[in-house]
N, C-alpha and C positions, 0 to 999 in steps of 0.2 A: 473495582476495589479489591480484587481476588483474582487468585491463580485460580482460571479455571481448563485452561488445559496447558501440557508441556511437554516435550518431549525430550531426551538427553540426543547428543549432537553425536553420536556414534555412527558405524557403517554395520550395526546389527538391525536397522526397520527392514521390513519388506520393501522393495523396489515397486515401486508404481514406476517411478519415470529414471531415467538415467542421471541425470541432473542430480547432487544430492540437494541444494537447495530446495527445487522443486516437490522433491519427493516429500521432506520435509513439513513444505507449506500444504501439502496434499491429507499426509497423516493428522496435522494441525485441525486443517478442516474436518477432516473425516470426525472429530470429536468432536467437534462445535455441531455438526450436524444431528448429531445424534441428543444435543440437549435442549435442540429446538422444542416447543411444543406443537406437535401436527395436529391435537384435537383427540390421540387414541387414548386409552384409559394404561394409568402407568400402574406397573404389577410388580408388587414390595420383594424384593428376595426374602425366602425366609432364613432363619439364623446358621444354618449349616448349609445353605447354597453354597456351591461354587465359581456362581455366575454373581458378576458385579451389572447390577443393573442401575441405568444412568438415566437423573431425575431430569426431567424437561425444566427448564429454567430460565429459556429464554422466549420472548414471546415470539420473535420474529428473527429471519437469519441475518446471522451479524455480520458486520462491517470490519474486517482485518486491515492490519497494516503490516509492511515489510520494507527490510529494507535491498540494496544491490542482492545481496548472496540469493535472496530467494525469488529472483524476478527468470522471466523466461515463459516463453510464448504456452510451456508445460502447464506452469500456474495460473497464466491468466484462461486458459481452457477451462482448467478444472472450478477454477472460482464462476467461471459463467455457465458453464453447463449445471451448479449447483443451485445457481440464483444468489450467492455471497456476492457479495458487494465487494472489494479492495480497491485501497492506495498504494502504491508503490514508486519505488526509485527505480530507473533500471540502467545496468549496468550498460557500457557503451559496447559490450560483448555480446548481450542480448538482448537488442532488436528485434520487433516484431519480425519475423521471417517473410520473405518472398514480394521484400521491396527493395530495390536497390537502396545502396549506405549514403549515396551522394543525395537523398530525398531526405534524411536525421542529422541531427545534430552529434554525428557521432568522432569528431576530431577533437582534439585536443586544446582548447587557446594557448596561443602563447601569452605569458606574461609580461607586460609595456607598463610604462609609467602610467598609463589610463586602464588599468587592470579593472578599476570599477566601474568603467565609462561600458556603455550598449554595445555590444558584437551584434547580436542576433536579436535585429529588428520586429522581424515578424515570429511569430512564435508559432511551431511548425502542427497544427492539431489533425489529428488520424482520427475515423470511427471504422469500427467492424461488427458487423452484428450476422448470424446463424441463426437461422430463426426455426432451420432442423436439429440444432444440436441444442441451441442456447434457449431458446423459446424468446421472452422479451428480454434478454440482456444483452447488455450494450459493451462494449471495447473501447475506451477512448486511452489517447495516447498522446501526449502535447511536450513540447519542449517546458521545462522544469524552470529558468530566467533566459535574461536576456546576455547577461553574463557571462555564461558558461554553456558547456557541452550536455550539461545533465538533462537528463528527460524522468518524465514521469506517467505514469502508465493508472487507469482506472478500468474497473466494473462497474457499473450504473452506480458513479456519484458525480458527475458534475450533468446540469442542463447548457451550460453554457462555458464558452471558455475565449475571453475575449482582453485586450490589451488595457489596463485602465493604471491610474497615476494615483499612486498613496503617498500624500502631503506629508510634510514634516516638519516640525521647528524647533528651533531651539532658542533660547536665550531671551530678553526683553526690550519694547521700546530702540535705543538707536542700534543697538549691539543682536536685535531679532533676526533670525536666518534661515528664508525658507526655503525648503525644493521637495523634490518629489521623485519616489520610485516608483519604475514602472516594474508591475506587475499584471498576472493573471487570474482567472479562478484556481487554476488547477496549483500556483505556487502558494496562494494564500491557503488552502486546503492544507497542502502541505506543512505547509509551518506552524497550523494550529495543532495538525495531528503531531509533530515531530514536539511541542510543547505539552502533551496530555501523554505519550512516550515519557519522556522525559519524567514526567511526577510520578508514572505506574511503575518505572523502574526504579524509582526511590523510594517508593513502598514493598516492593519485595526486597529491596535492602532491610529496611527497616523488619520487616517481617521473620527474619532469621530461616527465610525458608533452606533446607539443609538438603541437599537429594544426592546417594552414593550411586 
């Protein structure tokens, strides 16, 4: 319901990663981290501190969303070595690394008269897990529909990621018209996140938040 972290889109942060998206999504976390509550006793600044000291607020580490600009094998590291959870979109530029491109869905469709008709049948799911870096975090990776080239990229949030058929209808009686899309966990995830985006971004409109 609240800005609680932001960063201005300049080339003055410190470099973590080369990438600026990345770096970015790294800074991002870096302060969500910090307002985790770990259990330690929080200590008030007093009135002429110079130090901003940052109130634990969250019970458990949170669950980020991104889109293309901040995807890259940088940020999905940094989100699993933290234990952050993320969703993301990722660009057809960045591909998990050190798999060949012909194993992604990373071409282009061309546009035909059956533009909304299925290309991509099976839906391509990746896992990765370090169990020296990451401890229990998980890497999943799954083609985004069946549609298109997009893919979509997680840190421990799907258990499963499997093809199923979301019915539809319209209309009544003789004029009734049903079919059905197919779908998976990881697009329907998506689109509920990309609908809770959507309202958070029309509350900091609404909000007049102003930053120079």
């Amino acid at each position: 319901m609240r800005v609680r972290a932001c960063i201005h889109r300049h080339k003055l942060h410190k470099k973590h990663f080369s990438i600026e998206g990345c770096n970015e999504a790294k800074l991002v976390c870096d302060q969500l981290l910090a307002m985790v509550d770990n259990g330690e006793a929080f200590e008030t600044a007093s009135y002429n501190s110079d130090y901003r000291f940052i109130r634990p607020i969250l019970r458990k580490k949170p669950h980020v969303t991104w889109d293309n600009y901040f995807s890259g094998d940088q940020t999905m590291n940094c989100c699993a070595e933290n234990g952050i959870g993320t969703t993301l979109t990722v660009s057809r530029g960045r591909l998990p690394k050190g798999v060949p491109s012909k194993f992604w869905y990373k071409s282009r469709p061309e546009v035909d008269d059956r533009s909304r008709a299925a290309r991509f049948l099976n839906p391509i799911v990746a896992i990765k897990t370090d169990p020296t870096r990451w401890g229990t975090s998980v890497w999943q990776h799954a083609s985004f529909q069946s549609t298109s080239s997009c893919n979509i990229a997680h840190v421990n949030a799907l258990s499963s990621c499997e093809l199923f058929a979301q019915q539809k209808q319209r209309r009544r009686a003789l004029f009734k018209r049903t079919w059905a899309i197919e779908m998976n966990e990881s697009r329907q995830l998506c689109l509920s996140t990309c609908g809770k985006i959507d309202k958070i971004d029309h509350m900091i409109k609404n909000s007049n938040l102003c930053c120079r």
